[in-house]
Each structure stands twice: as C-alpha cells, then as structure tokens.
C-alpha positions in Angstrom: 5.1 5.6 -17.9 5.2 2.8 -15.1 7.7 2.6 -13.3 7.0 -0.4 -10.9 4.4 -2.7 -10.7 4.4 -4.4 -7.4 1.9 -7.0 -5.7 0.2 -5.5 -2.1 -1.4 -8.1 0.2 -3.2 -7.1 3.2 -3.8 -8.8 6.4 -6.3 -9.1 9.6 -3.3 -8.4 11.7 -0.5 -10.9 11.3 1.4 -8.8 8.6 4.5 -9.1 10.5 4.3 -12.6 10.7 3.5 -13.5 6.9 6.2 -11.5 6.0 8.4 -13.3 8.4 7.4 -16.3 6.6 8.0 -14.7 3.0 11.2 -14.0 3.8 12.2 -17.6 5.1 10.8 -19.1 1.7 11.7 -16.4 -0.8 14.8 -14.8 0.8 15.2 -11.5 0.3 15.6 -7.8 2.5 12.8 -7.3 4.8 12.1 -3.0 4.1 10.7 -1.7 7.1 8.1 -2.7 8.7 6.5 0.9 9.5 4.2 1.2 12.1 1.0 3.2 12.3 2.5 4.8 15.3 5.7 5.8 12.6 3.5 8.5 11.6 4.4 12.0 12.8 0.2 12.8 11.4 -2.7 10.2 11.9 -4.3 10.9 8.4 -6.2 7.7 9.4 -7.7 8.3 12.5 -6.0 4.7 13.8 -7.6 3.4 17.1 -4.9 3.3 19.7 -5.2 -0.5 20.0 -4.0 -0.6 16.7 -0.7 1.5 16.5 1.5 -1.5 16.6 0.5 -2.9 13.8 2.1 -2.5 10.2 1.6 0.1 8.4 3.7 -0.2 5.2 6.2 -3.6 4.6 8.5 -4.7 2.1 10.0 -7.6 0.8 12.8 -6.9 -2.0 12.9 -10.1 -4.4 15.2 -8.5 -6.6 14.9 -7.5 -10.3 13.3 -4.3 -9.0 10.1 -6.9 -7.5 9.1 -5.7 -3.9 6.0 -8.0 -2.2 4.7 -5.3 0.1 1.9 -5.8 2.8 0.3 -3.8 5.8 -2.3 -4.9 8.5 -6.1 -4.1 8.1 -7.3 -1.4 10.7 -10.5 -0.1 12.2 -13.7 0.5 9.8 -11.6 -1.2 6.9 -11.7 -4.7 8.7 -15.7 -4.5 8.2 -16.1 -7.1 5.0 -12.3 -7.8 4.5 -11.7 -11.6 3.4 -8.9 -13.2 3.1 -8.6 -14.4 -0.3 -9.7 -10.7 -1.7 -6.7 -8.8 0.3 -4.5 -7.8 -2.4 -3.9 -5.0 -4.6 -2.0 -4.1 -7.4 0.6 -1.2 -6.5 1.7 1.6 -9.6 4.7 3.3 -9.4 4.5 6.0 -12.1 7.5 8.1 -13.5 5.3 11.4 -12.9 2.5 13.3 -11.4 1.0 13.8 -14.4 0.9 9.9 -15.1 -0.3 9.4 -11.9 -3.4 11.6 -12.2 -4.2 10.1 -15.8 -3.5 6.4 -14.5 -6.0 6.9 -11.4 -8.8 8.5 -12.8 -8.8 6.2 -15.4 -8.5 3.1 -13.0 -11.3 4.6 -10.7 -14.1 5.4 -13.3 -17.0 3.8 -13.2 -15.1 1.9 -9.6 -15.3 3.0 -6.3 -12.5 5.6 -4.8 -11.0 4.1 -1.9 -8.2 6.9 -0.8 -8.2 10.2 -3.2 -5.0 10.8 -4.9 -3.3 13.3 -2.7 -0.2 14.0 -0.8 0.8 11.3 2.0 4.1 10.7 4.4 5.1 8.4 1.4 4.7 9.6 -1.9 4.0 13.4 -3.6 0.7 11.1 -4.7 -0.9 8.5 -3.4 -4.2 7.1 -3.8 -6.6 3.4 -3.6 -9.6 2.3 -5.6 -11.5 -0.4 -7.2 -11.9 0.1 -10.5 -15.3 -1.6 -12.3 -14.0 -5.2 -12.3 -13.5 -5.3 -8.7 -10.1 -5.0 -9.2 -8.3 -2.7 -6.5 -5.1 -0.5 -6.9 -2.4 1.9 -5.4 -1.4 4.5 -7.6 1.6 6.4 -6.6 4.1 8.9 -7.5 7.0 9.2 -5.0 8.7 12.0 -6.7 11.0 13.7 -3.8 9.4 11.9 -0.8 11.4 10.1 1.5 9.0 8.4 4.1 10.2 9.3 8.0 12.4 12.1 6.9 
C-alpha cells in the first residue's frame, strides 16, 4: 500500500534558492536542507566542489504533501533539462511493496539507483519506467536519516 505520494524536483544547483522561494509563496516548514557533505558514507562519489549543495529538501504543505528537491551533481548534470527535472517519490507501507512497486515501475525502463539500503530509507531506489516517466521508490521502515 502507498503510503505517500510526493512530487521531487531537481535542480542545476540553486535548490536552496527555489525552495526559498516555495516557501515565500506556499508557506510551509522548510525540512532540512541536507547536504552532500551530511553524509557520514559518499555512496555517490560527490566531487568536492559539490558538497555544499543539497542533497535531500523538504517543503511540508500540510495534509501529509511534502514538495521535496535536491541539486543535480557530477555525471548526472550531463543531459539534465530543466523542464524534465522532476520525479514522482513512493512512500510504501512495506519492503515487500516496495520491491513489487519498483520492479514493476522499472521494466521495460531504465534503473537509475537499484533498490537497496541508503542513509534514508531501509529501501531506496530511481528509475524511468517505459514512458519516460521517472520515480523514487522508498520504504523508510526504521531509518532515521543522520542518526
């Protein structure tokens, strides 16, 4: 079952300041920002130049709605257009869902990030499924980013 469906926007490098923006227009709690350099691991291999930037954001709208964003980095910049920078985000009540929910989402796509254990979630994973569509899949479960 889903638990949260949640729009993700990604930017060349000015997440901070779109979110700044969002927040001035929308209201809302800023959650976060996280910072590449937050990360006790670098699963990403993040180019020192780019540690400042945001990792993870969140905007809470209420009604359980969080806009959430991050800032493009290194080899993933190569063909990114604004325009074509969002994703839909799955939160899913279980592993299990989570498996079931990705693998359908990726066949026939393109796997972007294999569902697997991250700082943030028990699973996490990124594709495009056949439509060009792209997606974060997740199950938190008992993660609690930073702790």
């Amino acid at each position: 079952m889903i638990k949260a469906v949640n729009p993700y926007l990604n930017f060349p490098g000015n997440t901070e300041e779109a979110f700044d923006f969002y927040r001035s227009v929308l209201g809302g709690e800023l959650i976060g920002p996280f910072r590449y350099r937050d990360f006790p691991e670098d699963p990403m291999d993040v180019p020192d130049a780019e540690l400042d930037l945001i990792a993870n954001i969140g905007l809470a709208l209420g009604n359980g709605t969080t806009l959430m964003g991050t800032d493009v980095i290194g080899a993933w910049r190569e063909g990114f257009v604004v325009g074509t920078n969002s994703y839909i985000h799955l939160e899913l009540d279980s592993p299990d869902d989570a498996e079931r929910v990705f693998e359908g989402l990726s066949e026939a796509g393109t796997v972007e990030m294999a569902l697997s254990r991250t700082e943030w979630a028990e699973k996490y994973g990124s594709c495009r499924d056949r439509f060009g569509v792209q997606w974060m899949v997740s199950y938190t479960g008992s993660v609690v980013f930073g702790a």
